[in-house]
C-alpha positions as CSV (number, residue, x, y, z in Angstrom):
1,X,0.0,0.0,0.0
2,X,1.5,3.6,-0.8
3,X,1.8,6.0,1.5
4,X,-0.1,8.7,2.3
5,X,2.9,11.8,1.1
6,X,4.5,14.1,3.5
7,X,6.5,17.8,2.9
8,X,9.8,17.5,2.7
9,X,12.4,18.5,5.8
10,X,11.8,22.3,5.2
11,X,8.5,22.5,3.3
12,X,10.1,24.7,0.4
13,X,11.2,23.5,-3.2
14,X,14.7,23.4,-2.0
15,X,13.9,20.4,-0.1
16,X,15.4,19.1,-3.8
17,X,19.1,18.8,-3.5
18,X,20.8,21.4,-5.6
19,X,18.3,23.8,-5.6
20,X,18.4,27.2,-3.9
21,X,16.5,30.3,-3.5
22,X,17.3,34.2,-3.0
23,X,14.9,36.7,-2.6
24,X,15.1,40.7,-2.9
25,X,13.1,43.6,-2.6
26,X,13.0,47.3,-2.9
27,X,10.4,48.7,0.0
28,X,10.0,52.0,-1.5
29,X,9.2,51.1,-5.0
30,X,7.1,48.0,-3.2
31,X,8.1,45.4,-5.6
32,X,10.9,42.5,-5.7
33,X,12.9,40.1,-7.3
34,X,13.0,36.1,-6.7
35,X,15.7,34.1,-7.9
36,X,15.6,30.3,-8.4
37,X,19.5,29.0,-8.7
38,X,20.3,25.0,-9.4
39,X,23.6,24.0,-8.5
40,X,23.9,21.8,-11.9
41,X,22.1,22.8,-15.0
42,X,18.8,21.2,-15.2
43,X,16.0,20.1,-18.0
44,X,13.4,22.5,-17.6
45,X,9.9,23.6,-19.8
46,X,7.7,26.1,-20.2
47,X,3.5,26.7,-19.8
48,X,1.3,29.2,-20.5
49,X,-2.6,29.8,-19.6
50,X,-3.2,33.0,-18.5
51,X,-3.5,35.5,-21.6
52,X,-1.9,38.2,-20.7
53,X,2.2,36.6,-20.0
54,X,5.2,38.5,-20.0
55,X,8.6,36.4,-20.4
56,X,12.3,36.3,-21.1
57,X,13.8,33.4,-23.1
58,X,10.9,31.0,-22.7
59,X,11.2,29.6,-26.2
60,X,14.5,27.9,-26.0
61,X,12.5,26.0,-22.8
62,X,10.4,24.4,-26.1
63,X,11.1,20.6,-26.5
64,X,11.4,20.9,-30.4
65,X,14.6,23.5,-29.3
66,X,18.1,22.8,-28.9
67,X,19.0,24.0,-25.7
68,X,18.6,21.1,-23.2
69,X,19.1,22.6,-19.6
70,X,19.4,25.8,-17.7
71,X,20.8,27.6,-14.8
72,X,18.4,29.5,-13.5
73,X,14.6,30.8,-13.4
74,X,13.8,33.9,-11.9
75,X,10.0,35.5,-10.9
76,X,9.8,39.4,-10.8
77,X,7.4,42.3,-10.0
78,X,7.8,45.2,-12.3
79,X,5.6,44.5,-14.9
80,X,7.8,44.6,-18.6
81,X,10.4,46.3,-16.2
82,X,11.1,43.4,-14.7
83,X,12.3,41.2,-17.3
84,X,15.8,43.1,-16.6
85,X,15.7,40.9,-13.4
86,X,17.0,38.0,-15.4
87,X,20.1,40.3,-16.5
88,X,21.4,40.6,-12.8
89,X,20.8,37.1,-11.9
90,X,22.8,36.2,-15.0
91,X,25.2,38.8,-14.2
92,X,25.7,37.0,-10.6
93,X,25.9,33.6,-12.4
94,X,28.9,34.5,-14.9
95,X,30.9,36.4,-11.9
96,X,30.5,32.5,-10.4
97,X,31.5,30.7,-14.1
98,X,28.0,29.3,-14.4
99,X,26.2,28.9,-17.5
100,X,26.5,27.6,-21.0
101,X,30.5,27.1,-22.7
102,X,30.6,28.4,-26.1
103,X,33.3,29.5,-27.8
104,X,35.4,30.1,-24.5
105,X,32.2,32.2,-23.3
106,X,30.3,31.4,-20.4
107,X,26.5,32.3,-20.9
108,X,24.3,31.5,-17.8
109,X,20.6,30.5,-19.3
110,X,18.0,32.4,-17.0
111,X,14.3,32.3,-18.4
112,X,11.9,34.3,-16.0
113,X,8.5,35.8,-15.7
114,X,7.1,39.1,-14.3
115,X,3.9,39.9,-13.0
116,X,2.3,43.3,-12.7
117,X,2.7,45.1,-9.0
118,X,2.7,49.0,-10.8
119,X,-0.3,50.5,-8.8
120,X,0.3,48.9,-5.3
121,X,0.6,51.6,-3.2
122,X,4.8,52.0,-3.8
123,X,6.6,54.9,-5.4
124,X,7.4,54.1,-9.1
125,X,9.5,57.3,-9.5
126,X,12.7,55.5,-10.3
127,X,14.1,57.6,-12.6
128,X,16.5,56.5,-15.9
129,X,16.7,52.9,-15.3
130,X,14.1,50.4,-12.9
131,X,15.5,48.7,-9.9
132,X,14.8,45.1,-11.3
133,X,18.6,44.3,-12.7
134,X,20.5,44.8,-9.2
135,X,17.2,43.0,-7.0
136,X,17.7,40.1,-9.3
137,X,21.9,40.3,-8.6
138,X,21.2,40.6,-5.3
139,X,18.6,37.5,-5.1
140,X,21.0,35.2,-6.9
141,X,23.3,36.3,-4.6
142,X,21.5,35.5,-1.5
143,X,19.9,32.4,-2.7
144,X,20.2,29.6,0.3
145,X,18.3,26.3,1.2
146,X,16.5,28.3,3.8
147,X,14.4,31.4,2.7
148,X,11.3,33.6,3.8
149,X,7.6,33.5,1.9
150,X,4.7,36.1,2.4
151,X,5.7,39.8,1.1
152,X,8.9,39.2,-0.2
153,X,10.8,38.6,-3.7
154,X,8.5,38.6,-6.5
155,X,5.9,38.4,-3.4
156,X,6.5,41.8,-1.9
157,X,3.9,43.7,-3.5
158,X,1.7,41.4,-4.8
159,X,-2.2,41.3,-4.5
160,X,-5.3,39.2,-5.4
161,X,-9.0,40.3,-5.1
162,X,-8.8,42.2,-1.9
163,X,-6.1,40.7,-0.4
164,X,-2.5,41.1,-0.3
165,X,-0.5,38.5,-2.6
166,X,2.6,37.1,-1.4
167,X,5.2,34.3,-2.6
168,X,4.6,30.7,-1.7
169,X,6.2,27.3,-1.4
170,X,5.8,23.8,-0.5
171,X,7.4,20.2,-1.0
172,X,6.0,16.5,-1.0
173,X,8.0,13.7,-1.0
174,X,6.5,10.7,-3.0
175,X,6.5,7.0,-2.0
176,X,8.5,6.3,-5.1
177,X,11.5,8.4,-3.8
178,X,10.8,11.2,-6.3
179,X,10.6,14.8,-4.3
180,X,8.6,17.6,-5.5
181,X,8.4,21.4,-4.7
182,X,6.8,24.1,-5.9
183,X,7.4,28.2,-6.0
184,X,4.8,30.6,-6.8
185,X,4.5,34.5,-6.7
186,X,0.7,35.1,-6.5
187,X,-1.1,38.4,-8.0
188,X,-4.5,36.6,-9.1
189,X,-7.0,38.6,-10.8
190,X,-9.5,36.1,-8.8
191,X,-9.7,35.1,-4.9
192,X,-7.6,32.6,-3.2
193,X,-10.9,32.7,-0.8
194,X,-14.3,30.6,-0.9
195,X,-16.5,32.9,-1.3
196,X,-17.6,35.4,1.8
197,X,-15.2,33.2,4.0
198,X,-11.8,33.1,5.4
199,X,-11.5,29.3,3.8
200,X,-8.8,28.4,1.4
201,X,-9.9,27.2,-1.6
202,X,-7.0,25.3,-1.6
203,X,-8.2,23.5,2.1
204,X,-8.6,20.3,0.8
205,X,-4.7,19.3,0.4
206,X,-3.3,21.7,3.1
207,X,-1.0,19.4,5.5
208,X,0.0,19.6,9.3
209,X,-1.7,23.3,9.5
210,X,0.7,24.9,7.0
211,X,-1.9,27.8,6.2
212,X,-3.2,28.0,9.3
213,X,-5.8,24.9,9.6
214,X,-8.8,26.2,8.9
215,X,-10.4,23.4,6.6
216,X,-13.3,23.5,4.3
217,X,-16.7,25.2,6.2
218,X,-19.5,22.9,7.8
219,X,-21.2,24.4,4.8
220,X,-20.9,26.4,1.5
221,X,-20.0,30.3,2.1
222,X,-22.1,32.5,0.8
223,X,-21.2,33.6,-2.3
224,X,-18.6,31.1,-3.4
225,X,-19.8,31.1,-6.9
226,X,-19.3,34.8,-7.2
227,X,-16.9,35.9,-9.7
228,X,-14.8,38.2,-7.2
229,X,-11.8,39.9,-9.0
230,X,-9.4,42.6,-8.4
231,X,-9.8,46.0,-9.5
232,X,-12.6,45.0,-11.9
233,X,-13.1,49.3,-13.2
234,X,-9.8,49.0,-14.8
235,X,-9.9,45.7,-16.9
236,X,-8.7,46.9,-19.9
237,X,-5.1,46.4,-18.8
238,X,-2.9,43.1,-18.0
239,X,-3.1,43.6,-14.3
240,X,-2.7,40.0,-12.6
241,X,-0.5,37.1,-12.9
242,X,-0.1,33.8,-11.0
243,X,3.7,33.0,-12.0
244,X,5.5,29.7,-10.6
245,X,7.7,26.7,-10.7
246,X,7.2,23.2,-10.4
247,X,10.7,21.0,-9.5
248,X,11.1,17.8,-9.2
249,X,14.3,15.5,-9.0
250,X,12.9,12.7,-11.1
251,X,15.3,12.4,-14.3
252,X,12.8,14.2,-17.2
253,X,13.0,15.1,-20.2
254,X,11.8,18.2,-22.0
255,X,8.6,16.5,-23.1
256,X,8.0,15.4,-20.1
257,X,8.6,18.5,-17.9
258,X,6.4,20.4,-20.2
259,X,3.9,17.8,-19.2
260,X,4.7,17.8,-15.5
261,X,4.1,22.0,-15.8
262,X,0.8,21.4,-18.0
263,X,0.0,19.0,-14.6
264,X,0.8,21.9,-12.5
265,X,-1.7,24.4,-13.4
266,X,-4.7,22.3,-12.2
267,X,-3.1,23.4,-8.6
268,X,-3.8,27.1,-9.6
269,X,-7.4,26.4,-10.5
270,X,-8.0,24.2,-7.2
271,X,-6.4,27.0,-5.4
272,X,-7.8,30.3,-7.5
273,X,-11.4,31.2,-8.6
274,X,-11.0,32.5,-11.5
275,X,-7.9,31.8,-13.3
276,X,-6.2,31.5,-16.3
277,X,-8.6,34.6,-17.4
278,X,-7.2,36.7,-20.6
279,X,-6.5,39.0,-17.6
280,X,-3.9,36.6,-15.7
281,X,-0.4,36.0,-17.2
282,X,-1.1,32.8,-15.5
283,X,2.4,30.5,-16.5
284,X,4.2,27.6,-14.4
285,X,8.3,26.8,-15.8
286,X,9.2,22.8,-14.6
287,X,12.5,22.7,-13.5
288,X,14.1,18.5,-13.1
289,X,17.7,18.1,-11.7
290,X,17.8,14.3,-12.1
291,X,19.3,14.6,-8.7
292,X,17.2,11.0,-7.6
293,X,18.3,9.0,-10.5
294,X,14.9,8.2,-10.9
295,X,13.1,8.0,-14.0
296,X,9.6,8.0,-13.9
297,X,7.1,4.6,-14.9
298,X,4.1,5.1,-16.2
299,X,2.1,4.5,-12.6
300,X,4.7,7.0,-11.1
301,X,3.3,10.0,-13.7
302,X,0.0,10.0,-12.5
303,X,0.9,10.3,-9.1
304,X,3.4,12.9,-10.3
305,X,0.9,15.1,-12.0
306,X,-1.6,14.9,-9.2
307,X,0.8,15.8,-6.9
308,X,2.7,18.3,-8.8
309,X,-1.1,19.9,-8.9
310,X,-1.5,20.1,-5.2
311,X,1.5,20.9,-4.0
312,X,1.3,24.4,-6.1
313,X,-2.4,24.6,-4.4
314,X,-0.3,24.6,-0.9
315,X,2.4,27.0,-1.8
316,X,-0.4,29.2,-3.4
317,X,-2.3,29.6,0.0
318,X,1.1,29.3,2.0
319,X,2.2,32.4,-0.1
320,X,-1.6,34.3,1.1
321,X,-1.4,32.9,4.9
322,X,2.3,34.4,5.1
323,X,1.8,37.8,3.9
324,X,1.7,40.6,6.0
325,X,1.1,44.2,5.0
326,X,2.8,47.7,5.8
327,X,2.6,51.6,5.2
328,X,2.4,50.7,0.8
329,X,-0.7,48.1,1.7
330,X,-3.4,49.0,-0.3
331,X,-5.5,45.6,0.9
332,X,-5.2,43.7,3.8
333,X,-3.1,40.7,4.3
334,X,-4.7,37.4,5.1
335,X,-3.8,37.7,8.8
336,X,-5.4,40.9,9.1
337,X,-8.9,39.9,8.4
């Protein structure tokens, strides 16, 4: 009989070996920069839902492309600005000879996403150039096994439909030896909420009280079929993105990480009402080290892609339940309600 999974040691996606993450953030301008850094370049993919993405260098993650493996992902507030996140992190990596030999050149391959954070409460006034190429230096640089979720990284000035967004995580490691972990900056044009309640719609896989153990309600909030969306007067604009990874240390390849990140979305829909709109820039990259040795049956990929889905449900809600807000706040955080 399997058993029933459990998170990894710390609960984060660097509970797979060779993975670390750094995060950075500029308080006045109320945005940041998240950085993703494996140790050994890994197969990694690409996919998007939402209709309204903004990316750097997701095309090479295609499987009909010749590039194999990358360094790095990064996830960035700043809207179109941010993109120049992937620059710094890049910039860290070749100062560290990481990346891709060609020629005698190192080239560090760092796809990223960015979501939009413009009009959250920070001051945007940053003159000739955006802050987003030194926070993404700086988060390589601090990337560790151990880091901090809620309003921080891509997190820090995140929202969703009245309530603060955040970054999340979580891990799960499966009976078959194969470890997954998932990273997610949340700014949903939907509700992470059910409804007119304080509920997670993500309650049904949360484990050991990770964001906060309240369960499902005795009954059905009111409400909870209600389209609730943020800043609905304005939706003529790409506003709202749910942008996130999906690991694993399974030995994939690029086929099947796109698959594993096409798996990975249903965790955003169990976890957001609505998603994927033409509003969201809704996009998860899969990221596989091959650290395990493992490579997947057929059995283990149904169990992988269930999985995969509700471990980015917990580090959606994780991501809400740690946020906390501050003088830029323009909605409450979770824990405020």
């Amino acid at each position: 009989m399997k058993k029933y999974p459990k998170p990894g040691a710390k609960n984060l996606i660097t509970d797979i070996a060779g993975l670390t993450v750094g995060n950075a953030q500029d308080d006045v301008v109320n945005t940041g920069v998240t950085a993703l850094i494996s140790d050994q370049p890994s197969t990694a993919s690409v996919h998007v839902m939402g209709g309204g993405p903004g990316t750097r260098d997701t095309e090479l993650l295609a499987p009909e492309n010749t590039v194999e493996k990358i360094d790095a992902l990064f996830l960035s507030g700043g809207s179109a600005f941010g993109l120049d996140a992937g620059g710094g992190v890049q910039a860290w990596l070749r100062e560290n000879d990481k990346g891709f030999s060609l020629a005698g050149q190192t080239i560090p391959l760092v796809p990223g996403a960015i979501l939009f954070d413009l009009i959250n409460g920070g001051d945007k006034n940053w003159k000739r150039y955006p802050p987003y190429r030194e926070l993404g230096y700086s988060a390589a640089k601090m990337a560790n096994r151990d880091f901090l979720l809620g309003s921080v990284g891509a997190g820090k000035g995140a929202l969703t439909a009245g309530l603060l967004g955040g970054l999340g995580s979580a891990s799960l490691a499966l009976d078959n030896g194969i470890t997954l972990g998932a990273l997610v900056a949340v700014n949903a044009l939907g509700s992470v909420l059910m409804g007119s309640s304080s509920n997670f719609w993500a309650a049904p896989f949360e484990i050991d009280d990770e964001f906060g153990g309240k369960g499902l309600p005795d009954s059905m909030p009111t409400g909870t079929a209600d389209v609730k969306i943020k800043f609905r007067d304005e939706l003529k604009t790409n506003m709202n993105t749910t942008i996130a990874i999906i690991a694993t240390d399974a030995v994939l390849t690029k086929s099947q990480a796109k698959r594993l990140a096409i798996a990975a979305h249903d965790g955003i829909a169990r976890a957001i009402w609505p998603s994927h709109t033409p509003l969201d820039g809704d996009l998860v990259f899969s990221l596989a080290t091959g650290a395990s040795g493992i490579v997947p049956e057929m059995d283990d990929w149904i169990d992988l892609g269930a999985h995969a889905a509700s471990t980015m449900s917990r580090a959606i809600a994780r991501g809400i339940f740690e946020a906390v807000s501050d003088d830029n706040s323009i909605f409450p955080a979770y824990r405020d309600l």
